[in-house]
Each structure stands twice: as C-alpha cells, then as structure tokens.
VOGU-3710 file (C-alpha; in Angstrom, 3 decimals, decimal comma):
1> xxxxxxxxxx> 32,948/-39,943/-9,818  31,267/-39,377/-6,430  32,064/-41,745/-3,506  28,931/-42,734/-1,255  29,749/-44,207/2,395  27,007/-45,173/4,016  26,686/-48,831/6,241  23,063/-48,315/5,424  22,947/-49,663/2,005  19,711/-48,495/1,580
11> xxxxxxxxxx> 20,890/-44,637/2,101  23,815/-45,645/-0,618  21,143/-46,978/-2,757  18,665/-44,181/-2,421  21,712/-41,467/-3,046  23,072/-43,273/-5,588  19,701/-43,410/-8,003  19,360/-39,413/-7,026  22,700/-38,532/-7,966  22,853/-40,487/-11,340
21> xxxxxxxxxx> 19,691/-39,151/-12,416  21,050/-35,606/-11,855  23,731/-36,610/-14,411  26,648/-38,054/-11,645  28,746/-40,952/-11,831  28,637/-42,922/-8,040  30,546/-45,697/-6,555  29,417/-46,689/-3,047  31,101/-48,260/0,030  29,826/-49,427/2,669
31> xxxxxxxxxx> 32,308/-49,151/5,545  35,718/-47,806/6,068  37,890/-50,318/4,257  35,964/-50,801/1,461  36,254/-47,023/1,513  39,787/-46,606/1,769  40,303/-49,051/-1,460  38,259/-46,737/-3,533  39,756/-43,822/-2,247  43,362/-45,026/-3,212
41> xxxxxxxxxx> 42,472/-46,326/-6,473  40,311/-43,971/-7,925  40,158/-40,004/-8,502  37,000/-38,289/-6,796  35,046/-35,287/-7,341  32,904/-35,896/-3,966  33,020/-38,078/-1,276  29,707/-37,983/0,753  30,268/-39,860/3,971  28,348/-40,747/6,979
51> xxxxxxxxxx> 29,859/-40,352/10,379  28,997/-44,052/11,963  29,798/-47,431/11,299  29,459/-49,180/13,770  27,650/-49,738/17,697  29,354/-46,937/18,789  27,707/-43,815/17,852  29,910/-41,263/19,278  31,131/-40,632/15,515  34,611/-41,302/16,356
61> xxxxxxxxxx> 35,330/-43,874/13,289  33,324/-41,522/10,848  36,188/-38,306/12,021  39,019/-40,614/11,480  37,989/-42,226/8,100  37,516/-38,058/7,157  41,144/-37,795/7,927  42,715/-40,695/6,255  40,205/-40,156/2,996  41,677/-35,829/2,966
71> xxxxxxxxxx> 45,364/-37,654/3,672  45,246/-39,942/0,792  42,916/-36,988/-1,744  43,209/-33,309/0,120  41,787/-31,568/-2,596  38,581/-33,988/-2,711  35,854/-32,153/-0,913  33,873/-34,069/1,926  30,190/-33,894/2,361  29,162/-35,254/6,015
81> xxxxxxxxxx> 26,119/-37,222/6,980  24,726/-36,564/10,452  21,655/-37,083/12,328  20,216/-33,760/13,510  21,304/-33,935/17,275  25,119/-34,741/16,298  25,052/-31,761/14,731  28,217/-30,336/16,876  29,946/-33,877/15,385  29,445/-32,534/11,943
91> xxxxxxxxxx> 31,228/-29,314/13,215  34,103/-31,480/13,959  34,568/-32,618/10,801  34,611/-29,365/9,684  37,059/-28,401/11,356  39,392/-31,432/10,028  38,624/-30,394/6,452  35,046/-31,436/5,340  33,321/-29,333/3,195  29,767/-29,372/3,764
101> xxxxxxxxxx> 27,453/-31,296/6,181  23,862/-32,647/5,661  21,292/-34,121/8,907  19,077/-36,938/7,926  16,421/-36,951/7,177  18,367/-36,029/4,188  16,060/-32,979/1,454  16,762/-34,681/-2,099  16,987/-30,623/-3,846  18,724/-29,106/-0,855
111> xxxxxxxxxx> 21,328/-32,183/-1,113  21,477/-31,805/-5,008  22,529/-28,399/-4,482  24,773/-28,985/-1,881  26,477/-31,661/-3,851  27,015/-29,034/-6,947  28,443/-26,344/-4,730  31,048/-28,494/-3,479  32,197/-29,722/-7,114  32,022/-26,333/-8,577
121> xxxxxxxxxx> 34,109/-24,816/-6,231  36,613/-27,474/-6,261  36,723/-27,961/-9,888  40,118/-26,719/-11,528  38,315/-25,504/-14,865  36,680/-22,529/-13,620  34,459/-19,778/-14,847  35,843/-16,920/-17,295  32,403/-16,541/-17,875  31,575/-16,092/-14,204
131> xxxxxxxxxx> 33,891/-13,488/-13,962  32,524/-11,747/-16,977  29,060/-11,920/-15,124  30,618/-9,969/-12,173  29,675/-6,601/-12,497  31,654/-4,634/-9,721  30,993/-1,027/-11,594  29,628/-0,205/-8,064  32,614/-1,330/-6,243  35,556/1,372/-6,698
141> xxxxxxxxxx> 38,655/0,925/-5,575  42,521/-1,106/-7,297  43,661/-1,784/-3,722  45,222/-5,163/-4,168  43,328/-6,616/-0,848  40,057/-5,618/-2,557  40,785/-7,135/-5,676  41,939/-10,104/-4,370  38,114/-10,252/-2,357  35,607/-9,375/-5,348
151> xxxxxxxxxx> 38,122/-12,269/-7,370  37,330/-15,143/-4,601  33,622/-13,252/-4,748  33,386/-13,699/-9,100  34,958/-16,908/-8,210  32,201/-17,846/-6,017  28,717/-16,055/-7,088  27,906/-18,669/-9,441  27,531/-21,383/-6,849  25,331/-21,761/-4,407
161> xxxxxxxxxx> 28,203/-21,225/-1,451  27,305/-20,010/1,598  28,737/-16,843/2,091  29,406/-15,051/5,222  30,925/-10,993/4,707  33,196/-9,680/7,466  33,659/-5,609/7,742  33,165/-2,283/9,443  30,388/-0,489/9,190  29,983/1,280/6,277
171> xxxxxxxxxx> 33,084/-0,589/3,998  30,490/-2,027/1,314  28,873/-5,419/2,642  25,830/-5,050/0,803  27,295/-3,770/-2,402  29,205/-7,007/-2,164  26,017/-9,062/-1,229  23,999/-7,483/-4,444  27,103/-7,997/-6,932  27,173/-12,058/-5,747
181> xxxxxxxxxx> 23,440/-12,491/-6,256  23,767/-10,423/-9,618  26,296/-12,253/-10,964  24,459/-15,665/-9,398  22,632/-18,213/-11,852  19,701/-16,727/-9,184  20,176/-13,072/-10,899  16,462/-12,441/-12,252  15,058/-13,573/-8,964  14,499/-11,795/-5,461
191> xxxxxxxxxx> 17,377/-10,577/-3,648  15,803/-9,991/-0,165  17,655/-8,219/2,503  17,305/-8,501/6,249  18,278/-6,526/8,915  18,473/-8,656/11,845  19,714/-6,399/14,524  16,651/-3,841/13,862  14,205/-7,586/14,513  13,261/-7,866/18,227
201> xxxxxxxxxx> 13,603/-11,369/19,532  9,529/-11,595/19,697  8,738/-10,748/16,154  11,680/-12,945/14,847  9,452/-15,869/13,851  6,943/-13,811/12,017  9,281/-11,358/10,466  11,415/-14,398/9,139  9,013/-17,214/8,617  5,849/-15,452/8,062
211> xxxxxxxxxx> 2,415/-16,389/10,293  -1,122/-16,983/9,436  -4,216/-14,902/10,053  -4,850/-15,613/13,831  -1,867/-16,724/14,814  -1,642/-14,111/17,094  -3,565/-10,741/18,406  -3,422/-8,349/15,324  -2,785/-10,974/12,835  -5,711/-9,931/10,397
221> xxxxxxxxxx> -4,113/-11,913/7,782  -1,495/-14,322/6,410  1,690/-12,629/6,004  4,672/-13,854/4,136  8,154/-13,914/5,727  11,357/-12,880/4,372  12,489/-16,992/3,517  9,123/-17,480/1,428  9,965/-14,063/-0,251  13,473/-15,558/-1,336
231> xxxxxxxxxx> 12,482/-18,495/-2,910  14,394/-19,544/-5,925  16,992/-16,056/-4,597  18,993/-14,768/-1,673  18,379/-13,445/1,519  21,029/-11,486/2,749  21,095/-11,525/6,610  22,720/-8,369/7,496  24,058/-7,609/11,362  23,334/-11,622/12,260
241> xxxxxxxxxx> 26,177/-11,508/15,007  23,368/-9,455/16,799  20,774/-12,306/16,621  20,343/-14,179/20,214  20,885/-17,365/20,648  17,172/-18,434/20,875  16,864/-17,079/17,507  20,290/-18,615/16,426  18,695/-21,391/17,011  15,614/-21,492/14,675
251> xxxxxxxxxx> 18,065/-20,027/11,980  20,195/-22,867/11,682  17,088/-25,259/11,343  16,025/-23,460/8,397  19,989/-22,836/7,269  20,363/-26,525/7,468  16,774/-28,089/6,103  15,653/-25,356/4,082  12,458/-25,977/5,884  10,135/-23,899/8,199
261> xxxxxxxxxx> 6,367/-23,478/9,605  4,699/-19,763/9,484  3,510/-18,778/13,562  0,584/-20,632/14,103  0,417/-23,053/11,063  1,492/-26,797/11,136  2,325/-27,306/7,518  6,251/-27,890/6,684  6,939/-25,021/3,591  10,478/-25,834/1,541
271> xxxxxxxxxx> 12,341/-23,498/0,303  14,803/-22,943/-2,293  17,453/-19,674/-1,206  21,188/-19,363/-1,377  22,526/-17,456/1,930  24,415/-14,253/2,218  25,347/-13,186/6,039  27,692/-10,094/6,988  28,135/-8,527/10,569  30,812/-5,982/12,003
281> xxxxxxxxxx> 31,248/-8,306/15,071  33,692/-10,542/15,700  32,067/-14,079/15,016  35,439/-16,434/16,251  35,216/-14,327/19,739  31,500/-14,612/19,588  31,714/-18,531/19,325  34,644/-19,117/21,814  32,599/-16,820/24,457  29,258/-19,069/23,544
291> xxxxxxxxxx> 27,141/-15,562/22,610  27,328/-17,389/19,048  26,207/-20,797/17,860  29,506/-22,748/16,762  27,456/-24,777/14,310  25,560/-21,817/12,807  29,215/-20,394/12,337  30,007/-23,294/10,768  27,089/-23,460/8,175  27,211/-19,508/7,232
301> xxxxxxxxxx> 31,191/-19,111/6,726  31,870/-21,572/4,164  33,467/-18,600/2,091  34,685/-15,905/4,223  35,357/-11,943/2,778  36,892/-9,468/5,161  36,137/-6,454/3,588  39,252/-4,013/5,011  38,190/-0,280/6,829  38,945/2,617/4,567
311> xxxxxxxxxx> 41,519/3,440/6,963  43,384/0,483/5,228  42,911/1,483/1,688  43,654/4,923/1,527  45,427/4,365/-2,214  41,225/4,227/-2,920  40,120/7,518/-1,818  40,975/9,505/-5,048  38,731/7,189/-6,820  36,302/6,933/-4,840
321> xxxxxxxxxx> 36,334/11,067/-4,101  35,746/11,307/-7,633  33,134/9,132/-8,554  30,695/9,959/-5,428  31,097/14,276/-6,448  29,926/12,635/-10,513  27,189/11,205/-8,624  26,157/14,140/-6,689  26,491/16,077/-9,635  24,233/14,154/-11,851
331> xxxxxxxxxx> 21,577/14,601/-8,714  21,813/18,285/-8,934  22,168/18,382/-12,757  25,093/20,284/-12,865  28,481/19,766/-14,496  30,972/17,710/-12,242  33,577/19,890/-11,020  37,302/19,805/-10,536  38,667/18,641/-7,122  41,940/20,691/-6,219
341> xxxxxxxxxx> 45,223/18,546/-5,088  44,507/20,174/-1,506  40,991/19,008/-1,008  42,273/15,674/-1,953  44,883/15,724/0,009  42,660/16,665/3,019  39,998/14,216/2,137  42,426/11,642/2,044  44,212/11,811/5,574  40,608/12,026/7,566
351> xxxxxxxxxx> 39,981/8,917/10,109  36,966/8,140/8,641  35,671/5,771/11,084  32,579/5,421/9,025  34,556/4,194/6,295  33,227/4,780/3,018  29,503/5,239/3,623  31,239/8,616/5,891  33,692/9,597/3,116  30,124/9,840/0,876
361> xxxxxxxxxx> 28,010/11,500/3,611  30,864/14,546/3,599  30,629/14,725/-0,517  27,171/14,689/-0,586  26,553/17,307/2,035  29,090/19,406/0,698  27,681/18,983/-2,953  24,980/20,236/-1,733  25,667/24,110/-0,774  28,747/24,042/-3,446
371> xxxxxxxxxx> 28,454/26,996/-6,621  31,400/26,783/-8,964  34,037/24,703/-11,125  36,630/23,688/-8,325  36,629/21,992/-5,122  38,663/23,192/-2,435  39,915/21,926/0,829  37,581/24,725/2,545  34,290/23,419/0,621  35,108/19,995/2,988
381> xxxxxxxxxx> 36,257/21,429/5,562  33,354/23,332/6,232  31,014/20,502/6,178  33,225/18,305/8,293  33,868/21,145/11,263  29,882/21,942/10,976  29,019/18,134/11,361  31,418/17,630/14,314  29,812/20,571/15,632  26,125/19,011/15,651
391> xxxxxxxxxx> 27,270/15,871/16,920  29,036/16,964/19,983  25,805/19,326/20,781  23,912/16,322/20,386  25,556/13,337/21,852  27,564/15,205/24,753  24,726/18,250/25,840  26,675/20,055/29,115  23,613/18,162/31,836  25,049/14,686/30,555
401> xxxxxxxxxx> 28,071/14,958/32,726  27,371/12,356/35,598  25,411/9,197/35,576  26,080/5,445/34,232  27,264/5,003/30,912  23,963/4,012/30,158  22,285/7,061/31,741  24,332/9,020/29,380  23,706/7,082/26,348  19,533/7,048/27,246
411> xxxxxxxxxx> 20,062/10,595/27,391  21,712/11,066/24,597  19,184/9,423/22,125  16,009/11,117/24,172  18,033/14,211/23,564  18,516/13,483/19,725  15,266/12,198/19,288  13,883/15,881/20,467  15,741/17,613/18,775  15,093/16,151/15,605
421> xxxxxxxxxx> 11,413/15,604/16,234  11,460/11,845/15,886  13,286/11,347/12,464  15,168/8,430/13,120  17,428/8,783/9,956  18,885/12,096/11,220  18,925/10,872/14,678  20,801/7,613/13,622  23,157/9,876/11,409  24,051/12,345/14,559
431> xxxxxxxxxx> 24,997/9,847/17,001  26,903/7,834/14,783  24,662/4,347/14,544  22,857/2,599/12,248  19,195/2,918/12,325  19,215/-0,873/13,208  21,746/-0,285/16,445  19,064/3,046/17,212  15,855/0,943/17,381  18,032/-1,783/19,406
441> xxxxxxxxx> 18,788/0,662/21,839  16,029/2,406/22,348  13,999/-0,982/23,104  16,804/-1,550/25,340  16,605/1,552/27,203  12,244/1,383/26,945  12,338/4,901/25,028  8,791/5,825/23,992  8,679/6,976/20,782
//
C-alpha cells in the first residue's frame, strides 16, 4: 500500500491512476490529519508526500508531518514533493529521514522508477538472485570491510539507487561502478563512463548534453552527449567533486528531471539512466565550505561505498600479488611463476599511495624484464628503486629549487612533458596524477601542448 499526500487532490488523483496501473495499491490523504490516521492504522510500503498544506509555503508543516509519519513507521521510506526552487527544502527532509525527493512538474517514468527504488530497497525479502548476478571475479580481496561494501553493492545493483563511490585513487571505483551496472536489470545496455575532471567548464554542455550542427564555430554536425549515449544504462561520473559549481548546477537539473536540451537546440530530450558518481575528494567538507552543491550531494549519495586505501587492507595483498603476476603472465604467454615468501613480504609492507592500481603498475613492469620460475624480493625491488629514480629526475630537476609552488609544479609538467615528447600517459604516470588531474593542470597553468 502506498500513501499519497497531496492537498491538491488533483495531484493525488493523477498519482494515484499512475501508480495502480503500474500494479500498486494507493490510499490518498489530503492533509496532515487525515494523514496521520492512515499512517497509524495501516502498514506502508511508500509514503509520497508533498511539503505544503497550507498559505504558508515555507514547507514548515510538510518537515514536521515527515517526522511524526518516520516516528509512528521508521522503516517506511518517504518520497518528497517539491516545487523546483524549494529544492534546498527537499534537502531538509532528507536530512530528517526521507528517502527520495521529486520537483513538480512531476516525469510520470522518472517517478515510476523512483517509486520502485525506494520499495526495493526497503523491502525485507531481498534478492539471492541479485547476489548471484554479482559477479565480483574482478574484485580480489576477503578483507571483511570490502566484503561488507560489494554485499550493500549486490544488495543494491538491481535497483535503480543512486550511487555515489568514495575512495583513493587507484582503490577500484570503477571496477565497482562496472560490477553494479553488470549485475543491474540495465546489464545488456551502455555503461558510459565520464571523466569529469579531464571536461573544461566550456565544453561541459556539449560533452554532456550533446549540441547540434551550428551551435557553435566548428560544430559541422550534431553530436551526441554522454546522457543520450546512456539511455536505458549508466553513466558513471567519475572525479565529479572536481566539477564547478556552474556546472553543478546544470547536473542536478538533469540528475533531478532526467531532462536536457543539446547547445543550440530548443527541444526538451528525456532520458532514461541510472547514476553512478565516485570522487577522491571529500564531498561533506566540499558542501560545508559551499565548493559543492548541498542538494546535488543530496541526490548522488543515496547509497554511499567508501572503498578503504590499500594501506588499510594489507591482509589483501597476497591475493591480489598473485592474481595480477597470472595476468601478466597470460600477456607474455609464459607459465606463471612462483613468488618467494620474501618478495611477498616486501611487496606487502610498501606505502603504496597509489593503492592498488600502484601495487599492479610494479607487477607489470617487473613482469616485464623477468626470465625464470621464482620471484624474488630483488625482481621488485629493482623496478621500485628504478621508478623512484625517474620520478625524482622528473618532478624535482636540480633548477626547480626556488619559485612559487606553482612555478615549481608548471615546471615540473613542462619538464615531463619534454622529456617524454608529449605522451601524456607516461607523463601522467611520472608525476604521480591521473591523466584527468594532468590536462586540468596544464589548462590551469596555459601549457601549450
């Protein structure tokens, strides 16, 4: 039974006929008492409620009906009805308990789905099967904080959740992205990934909603952008604590309406994409400093994995030692050899403050000289000392000893960038960056390239 509120009957009517012809039992109220009755008397899956109900719009009664209805049902989740400017109201609610939050002019599939989410993730019958469908094969590691993540993750991929991935760089985001989707009732279509810390602020519109031919100088033709490509998927919206707050903008209107227009064309396009976000930064901070949209926070986070730093799971290394030398084995076609209880024991007190994507650079690279059955400490060690070696001569050269921070870090990059004649992979790789924080630095710093 779903519970509408609405003092509009109309909205309660209009509601009411699309949920029961999606298969839903409703019951509808029309103010806060009549509300409250229901609510006592009768066991919910859903309560969708509007904020106001009466002259005073400030949404003041809506916030305390929210609290008396997760008083008297706590489990029952709480969908909130907003107008588009009280937005930062809906927020509120949030942070009392509701679940979800929809703006009027209310989208009838984007509801729909919203309504299913909430129930499925609430529901006490859930999913053997959905774990089943989780395929984490590409996920190593027993360490009881990661297996308590990719079981809220199984728990999860089926819906249509939100989902918002918190982590270092390099501890697995995007494996964890990819093995949602996969396991998602959205499996067999797109999975589209965006970086959005590698999009400048000015080609953030075309890049995400797409333009048509003319829109701008150079715009020969219509181009798709990366929503369009994930209808009926996910987009997964890597680095998004490094969007600005223009931007942050424009994202939550297409977050929240699953709605947008391509540059220079009038016509509204809908959408149909589940959301995926992970960052490095710290999004609370980000928020209570105001370099971060609360309500974008809000609509992005509704399930929350903090994916721990290697550091933090060193019980994992063995495992994960092992299965990325079979990997770079199979590359080189040759038989996977032994790894001696030294060169474990060496790999597995390093800092790694690349976490696992570093831990994989050093078995690759030293895969790739190694001739023999066993693995020792000084086949590691060699490759680690060497790599060190480059870095310093790269990032710290003996003129870069005065100057701003900033001198030194422009410096730095022109210096890498020279010395490996403009491949940005290696040049990412020897300072220590993504390619994504490389090109955001180098537009920072106006490096011609």
């Amino acid at each position: 039974m779903i519970l509408i509120v609405d003092d509009d009957k109309t909205i309660c009517m209009s509601l009411g006929l699309l949920l029961k012809r999606s298969g839903y039992t409703t019951v509808t109220a029309n103010g806060a008492e009549e509300a409250l009755k229901i609510v006592r008397s009768t066991p919910l899956q859903l309560i969708v409620l509007d904020m106001n109900y009466s002259l005073d719009i400030s949404g003041n009664d809506g916030l305390e009906l929210l609290q008396k209805c997760k008083i008297l049902q706590p489990d029952t989740p709480v969908i909130l009805i907003t107008a588009w400017a009280n937005v930062p109201l809906a927020v509120e609610g949030m942070k009392l308990g509701a679940f979800d939050f929809v703006s009027k002019p209310i989208e009838s599939n984007s509801f729909l789905r919203r309504v299913e989410t909430a129930i499925a993730m609430t529901e006490p019958i859930l999913r053997d099967e959905a774990t089943e469908k989780f395929n984490r094969s590409e996920i190593i590691g027993e360490n009881p904080q990661l297996k308590s993540i990719l079981a809220t993750a199984a728990k999860v991929a089926p819906t249509d959740a939100s989902v918002l991935i918190l982590g270092e760089n390099g501890t697995g985001k995007e494996l964890i992205a990819r093995a949602i989707h996969n396991a998602s009732r959205r499996a067999h279509n797109p999975f589209v990934m965006v970086n959005l810390g590698g999009i400048s602020q000015s080609l953030f519109e075309s890049e995400m909603f797409g333009h048509i031919k003319g829109a701008f100088t150079g715009a020969i033709s219509d181009r798709k952008g990366r929503f369009e490509m994930a209808d009926k998927g996910t987009i997964f919206l890597d680095e998004i604590g490094d969007l600005d707050l223009s931007c942050q903008v424009k994202m939550l209107r297409v977050l929240q309406q699953h709605t947008f227009e391509p540059l220079g064309d009038s016509t509204t396009h809908h959408v149909d994409f589940r959301v995926i976000s992970a960052t490095n930064a710290n999004l609370s901070k980000m928020v209570a400093d105001h370099t971060f949209r609360e309500d974008l926070f809000y609509r992005i986070n509704l399930i929350t994995l903090n994916l721990p730093p290697l550091r933090e799971r060193r019980d994992d290394i063995p495992l994960l030692v092992k299965h990325f030398v079979a990997q770079a084995a199979h590359k080189r076609g040759i038989a996977t050899p032994e790894i001696s209880s030294e060169a474990m024991a060496y790999l597995s007190q390093l800092p790694y403050p690349g976490n696992i994507r570093e831990l994989k650079n050093i078995i690759d690279g030293s895969m790739l000289v190694f001739n023999g059955q066993y693995l020792q400490a000084d086949d590691f060690k060699s490759f680690v000392i060497n790599h060190k070696s480059q870095e310093s001569s790269t990032v710290a050269p003996s003129h870069l000893n005065s100057g701003t921070l900033d001198d030194i870090e422009k410096a730095a990059i022109v210096n890498a960038i020279e010395k490996y004649e403009g491949n940005m992979s290696k040049v990412a790789g020897a300072l220590g960056i993504t390619r994504q924080s490389l090109y955001r630095r180098i537009e920072k710093f106006g490096i011609e390239i």
